[in-house]
N, C-alpha and C positions, 0 to 999 in steps of 0.2 A: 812779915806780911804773908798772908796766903794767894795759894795760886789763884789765879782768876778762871772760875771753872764758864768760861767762853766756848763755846767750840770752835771759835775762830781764830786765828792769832794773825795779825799785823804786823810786824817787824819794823820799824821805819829806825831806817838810820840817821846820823847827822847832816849828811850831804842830802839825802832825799828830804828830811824837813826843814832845810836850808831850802833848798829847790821850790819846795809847795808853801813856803812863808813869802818868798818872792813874789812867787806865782798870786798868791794873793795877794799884794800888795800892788801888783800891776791891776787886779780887779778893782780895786779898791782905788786908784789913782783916778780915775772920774767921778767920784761918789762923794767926796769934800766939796768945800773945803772943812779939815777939820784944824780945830785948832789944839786938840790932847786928845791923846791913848791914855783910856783906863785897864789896865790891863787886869784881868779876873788868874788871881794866884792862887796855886804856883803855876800850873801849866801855861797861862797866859803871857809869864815872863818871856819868854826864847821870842814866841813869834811876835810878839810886840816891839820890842827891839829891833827884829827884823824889819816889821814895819814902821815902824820909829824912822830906822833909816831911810829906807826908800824911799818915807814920804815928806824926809827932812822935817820930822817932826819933834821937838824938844822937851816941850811937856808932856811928861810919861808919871800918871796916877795909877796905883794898885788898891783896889779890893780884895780881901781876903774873903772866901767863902767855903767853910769847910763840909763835901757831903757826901764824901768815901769814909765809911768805919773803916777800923782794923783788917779787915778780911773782904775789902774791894765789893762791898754792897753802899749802895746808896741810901743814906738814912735819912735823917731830916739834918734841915739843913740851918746853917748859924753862921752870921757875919761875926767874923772875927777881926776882922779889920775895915770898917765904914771908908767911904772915899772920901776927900780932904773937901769941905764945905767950899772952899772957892773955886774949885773944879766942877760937885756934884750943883752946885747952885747955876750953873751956867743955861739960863734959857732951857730947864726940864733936859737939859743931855743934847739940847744942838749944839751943834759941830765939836761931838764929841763923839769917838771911834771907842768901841768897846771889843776887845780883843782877847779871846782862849784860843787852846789848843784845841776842841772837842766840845761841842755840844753833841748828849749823851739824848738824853732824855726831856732835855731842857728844863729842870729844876732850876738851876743855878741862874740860866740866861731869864727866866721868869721876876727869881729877887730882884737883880739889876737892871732889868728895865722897869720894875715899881720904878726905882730910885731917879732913874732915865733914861724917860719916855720915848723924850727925842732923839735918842744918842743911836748911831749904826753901829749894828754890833754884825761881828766877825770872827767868825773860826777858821782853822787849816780844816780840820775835819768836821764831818754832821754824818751821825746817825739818822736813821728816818721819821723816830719820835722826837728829836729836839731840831731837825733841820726849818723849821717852821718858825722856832724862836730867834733866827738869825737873820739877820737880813743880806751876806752873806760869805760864803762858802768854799774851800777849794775842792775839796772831795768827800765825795759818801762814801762810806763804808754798813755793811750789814750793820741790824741792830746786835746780832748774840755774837759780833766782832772784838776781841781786844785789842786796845790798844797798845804796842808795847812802845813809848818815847825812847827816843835814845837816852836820856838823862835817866831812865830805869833800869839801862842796861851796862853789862860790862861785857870785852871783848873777851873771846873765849873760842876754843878750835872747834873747829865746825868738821863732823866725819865725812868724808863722803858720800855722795847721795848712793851708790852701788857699795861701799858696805854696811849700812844701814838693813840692808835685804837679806 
């Protein structure tokens, strides 16, 4: 996979998107009741879960939606995995939580709400082009921002910052 030529880079560890999946999931505790997380994969996985828990939720559905090529450009976009009909059939998406790590530009959160309507969808992050397709959010980040998840990263020595110079 190639670099993501961002000029911004993000870092987020395990314990900070631990922290900011919480964090949302306290915003998110007034805004039910729901009764299923659909969670939009892969990055939807972690924080969903997270949210899963906190909101003592059981049913947890995945969509698949593929719209990174090879080389971290956003192409068009293709459901690879539909949501399970007795889930997506539920009263147009009420009382159903729709959960990523990152609305980008909001492609993706556009498919899924065709599908539903009614459903609150939720990010950890929003950029300022897809922050509109969320209803909501724990943090903005610029848009020429990457993101790096921790499940992208592997631990490795860090120099430090004075001999870098």
């Amino acid at each position: 996979m190639a670099e993501p030529s961002a000029e911004r880079a993000f870092h987020v560890s395990w314990d900070q998107f631990h922290r900011d999946a919480r964090a949302l999931a306290w915003r998110l505790a007034d805004a039910g009741p729901f009764a299923a997380i659909v969670a939009i994969t892969r990055g939807g996985l972690v924080p969903a879960a997270i949210v899963a828990r906190e909101l003592d939720l059981r049913v947890i559905e995945t969509i698949s939606v593929a719209s990174y090529s090879d080389d971290n450009r956003q192409g068009s976009l293709e459901i690879l995995k539909p949501i399970a009909a007795e889930v997506a059939g539920t009263k147009g998406g009420a009382e159903i939580l729709v959960v990523d790590d990152l609305v980008d530009t909001g492609a993706t959160a556009r498919i899924v709400r065709a599908l539903l309507p009614k459903a609150h969808f939720a990010t950890v992050y929003a950029k300022p082009l897809g922050r509109a397709h969320v209803d909501t959010f724990m943090t903005e980040v610029s848009q020429d921002t990457w993101i790096y998840f921790p499940w992208d990263l592997g631990l490795a020595f860090q120099a430090p910052i004075t001999a870098k110079r």
